[in-house]
C-alpha positions in Angstrom: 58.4 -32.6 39.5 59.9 -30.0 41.2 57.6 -28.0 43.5 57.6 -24.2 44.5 57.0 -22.8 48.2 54.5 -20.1 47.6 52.3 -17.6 49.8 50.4 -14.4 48.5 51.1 -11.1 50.5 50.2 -7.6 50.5 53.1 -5.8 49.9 54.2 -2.8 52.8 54.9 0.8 51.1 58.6 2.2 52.3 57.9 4.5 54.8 55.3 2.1 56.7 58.0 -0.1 56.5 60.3 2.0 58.4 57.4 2.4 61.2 57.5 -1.8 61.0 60.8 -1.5 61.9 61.1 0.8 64.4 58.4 -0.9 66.4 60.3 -4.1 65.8 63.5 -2.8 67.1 62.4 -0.8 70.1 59.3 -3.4 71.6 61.1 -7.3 70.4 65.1 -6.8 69.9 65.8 -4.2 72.3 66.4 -5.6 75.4 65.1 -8.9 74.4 67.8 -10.4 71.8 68.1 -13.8 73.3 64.6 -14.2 72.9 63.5 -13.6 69.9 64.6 -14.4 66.4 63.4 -11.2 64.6 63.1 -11.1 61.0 65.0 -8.9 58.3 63.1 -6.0 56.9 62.9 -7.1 53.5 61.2 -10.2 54.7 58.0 -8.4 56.3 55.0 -8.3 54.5 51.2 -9.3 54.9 50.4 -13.0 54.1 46.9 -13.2 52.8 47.4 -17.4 52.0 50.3 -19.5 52.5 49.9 -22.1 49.1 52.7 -24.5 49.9 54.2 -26.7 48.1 53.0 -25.7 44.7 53.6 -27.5 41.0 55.2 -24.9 38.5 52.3 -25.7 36.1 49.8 -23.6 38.1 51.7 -20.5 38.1 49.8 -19.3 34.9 46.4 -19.5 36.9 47.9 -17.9 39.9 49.4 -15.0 38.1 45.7 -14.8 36.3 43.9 -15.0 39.5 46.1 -12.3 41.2 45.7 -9.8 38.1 42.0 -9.9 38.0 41.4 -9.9 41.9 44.3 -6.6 42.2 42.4 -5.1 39.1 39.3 -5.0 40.7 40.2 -4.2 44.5 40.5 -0.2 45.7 43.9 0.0 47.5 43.6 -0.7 51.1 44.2 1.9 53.7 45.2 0.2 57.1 46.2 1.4 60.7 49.3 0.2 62.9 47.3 -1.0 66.1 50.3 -2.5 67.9 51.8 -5.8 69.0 50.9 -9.4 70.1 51.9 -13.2 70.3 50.4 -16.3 68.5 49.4 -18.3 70.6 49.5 -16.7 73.5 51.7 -14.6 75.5 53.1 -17.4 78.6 54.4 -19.3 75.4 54.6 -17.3 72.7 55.9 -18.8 69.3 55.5 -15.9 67.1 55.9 -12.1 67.7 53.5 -10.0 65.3 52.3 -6.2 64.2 48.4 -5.7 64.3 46.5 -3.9 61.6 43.2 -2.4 61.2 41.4 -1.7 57.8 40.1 1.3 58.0 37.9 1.1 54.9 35.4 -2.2 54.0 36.1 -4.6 52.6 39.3 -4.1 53.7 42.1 -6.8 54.0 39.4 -9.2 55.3 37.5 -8.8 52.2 40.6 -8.7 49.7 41.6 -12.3 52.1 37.9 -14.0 51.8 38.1 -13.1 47.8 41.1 -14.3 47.4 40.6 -17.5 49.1 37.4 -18.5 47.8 39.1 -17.4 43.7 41.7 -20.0 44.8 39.8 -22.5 46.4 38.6 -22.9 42.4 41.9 -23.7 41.5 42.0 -26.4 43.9 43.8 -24.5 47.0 41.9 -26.0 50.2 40.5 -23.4 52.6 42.3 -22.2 55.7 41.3 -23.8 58.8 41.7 -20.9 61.3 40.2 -17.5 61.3 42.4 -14.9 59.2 43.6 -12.3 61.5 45.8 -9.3 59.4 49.4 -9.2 61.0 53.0 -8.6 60.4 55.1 -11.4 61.6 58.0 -9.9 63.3 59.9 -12.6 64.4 59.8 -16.0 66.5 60.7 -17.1 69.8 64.3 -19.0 70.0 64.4 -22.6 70.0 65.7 -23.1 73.4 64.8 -20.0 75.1 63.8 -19.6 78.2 60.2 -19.3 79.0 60.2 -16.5 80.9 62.7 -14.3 78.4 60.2 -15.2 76.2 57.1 -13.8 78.0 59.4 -10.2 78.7 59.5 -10.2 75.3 55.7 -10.9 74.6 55.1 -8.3 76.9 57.1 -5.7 75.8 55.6 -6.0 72.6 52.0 -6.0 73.7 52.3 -3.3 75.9 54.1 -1.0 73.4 52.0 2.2 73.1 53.6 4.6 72.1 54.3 5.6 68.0 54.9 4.0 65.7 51.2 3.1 67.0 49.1 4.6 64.9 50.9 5.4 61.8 48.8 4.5 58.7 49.4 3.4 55.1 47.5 2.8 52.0 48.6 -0.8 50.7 48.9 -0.7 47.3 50.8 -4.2 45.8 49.2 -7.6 45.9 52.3 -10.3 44.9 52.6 -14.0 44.8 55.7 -15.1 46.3 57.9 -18.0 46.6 60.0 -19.2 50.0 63.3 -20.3 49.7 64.3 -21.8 53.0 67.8 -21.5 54.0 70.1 -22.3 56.5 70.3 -18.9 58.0 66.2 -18.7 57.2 64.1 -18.0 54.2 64.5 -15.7 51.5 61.3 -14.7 49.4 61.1 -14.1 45.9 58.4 -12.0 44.0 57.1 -14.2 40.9 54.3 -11.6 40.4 52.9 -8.8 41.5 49.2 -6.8 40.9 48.7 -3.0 41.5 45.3 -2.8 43.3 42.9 -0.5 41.4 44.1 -1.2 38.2 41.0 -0.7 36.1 39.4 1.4 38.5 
């Protein structure tokens, strides 16, 4: 049977989007193009769980799971906190966005939900700690280490705003990755208002 690559994300409103961007485009790509491979706009988002490879047969219980979490979760206002490097910054592999709830539970609270509602479906745990971000982009195949560093660097040390803009995250969706040749393209199977019977 064919399988589906999926992941559940918080969705990012418009305008926070635009902040996403501009930090993007001023801290990784400006200045440091051959370093970093940054991603498309419509590609950035908050991943809560990556599912993997995923039979189409559980998409019924996914899209049940996701409505009763969103129904029952008060949107999430978050802060833009800056930039960083997994896994670290003398060899960075991916560039991120930071974020910091600025209500409990938060996105750590909507993330530990969700996981343990889908770890009774059968999805395994996460091994590693959850840390909210926005992937940005990754470091070039190839690259130099050092270009890659400047680029880590610039990114950490970037201060000034967008830093600190705000958004309320509204959208929780389940998503499935298409990868491509010139990278993956996401597609939303379903999405959840948060607050729904709130």
């Amino acid at each position: 049977m064919e399988t589906l690559r999926l992941f559940v994300s918080l969705e990012l409103p418009k305008q926070f989007l635009s902040e996403i961007d501009l930090l993007r485009d001023r801290a990784v790509a400006a200045g440091h193009r051959e370093a970093v491979r940054a991603l498309p706009s419509e590609n950035l988002h908050i991943t809560l769980k990556f599912l993997g490879d995923t039979e189409p047969t559980r998409l019924d219980g996914l899209r049940s799971t996701l409505q009763s979490l969103a129904a029952h979760t008060h949107p999430i206002s978050v802060r833009l906190t800056g930039g960083g490097c997994f896994p670290h910054a003398r060899r960075p592999r991916v560039y991120w966005a930071g974020l910091q709830s600025l209500d409990t539970p938060g996105i750590e609270g909507l993330q530990a939900e969700l996981s343990a509602r889908l770890e009774e479906l059968g999805f395994p745990p996460d091994d590693k700690p959850f840390h909210p971000h926005i992937t940005l982009g990754y470091a070039r195949k190839g690259v130099a280490a050092a270009a890659a560093r400047r680029a880590a660097e610039a990114l950490s040390g970037f201060r000034a705003p967008p830093v600190g803009a705000e958004a309320v995250l509204e959208t929780l969706a389940l998503k499935q990755s298409r990868l491509t040749p010139s990278g993956a393209v996401h597609e939303t199977i379903a999405g959840a208002h948060l607050g729904a019977e709130r």
